[in-house]
N, C-alpha and C positions, 0 to 999 in steps of 0.2 A: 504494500500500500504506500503510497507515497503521502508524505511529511509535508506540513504547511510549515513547521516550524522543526527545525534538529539542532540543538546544543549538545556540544563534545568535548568534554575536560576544563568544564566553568569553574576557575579556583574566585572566590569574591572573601577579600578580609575583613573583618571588622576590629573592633579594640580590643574584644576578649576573645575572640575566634576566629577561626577560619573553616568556610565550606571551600575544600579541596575536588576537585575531581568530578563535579557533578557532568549528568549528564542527563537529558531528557529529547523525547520527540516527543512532537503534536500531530497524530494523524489526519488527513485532511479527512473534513468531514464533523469534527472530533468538537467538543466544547469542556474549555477547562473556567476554571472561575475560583 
């Protein structure tokens, strides 16, 4: 199925943390909220 959206190795820091590694797709068609 093809993807409206695909993120691959999203590191984002904050002051106390870090999300390392993420990774997500949006199938088209698909509703995220």
């Amino acid at each position: 199925m093809d993807n409206i959206l695909e993120i691959q190795n999203l590191t984002k820091a904050y002051d106390d943390f870090t999300l390392d590694k993420i990774s997500l797709a949006l199938p088209k068609g698909s509703i995220m909220g």
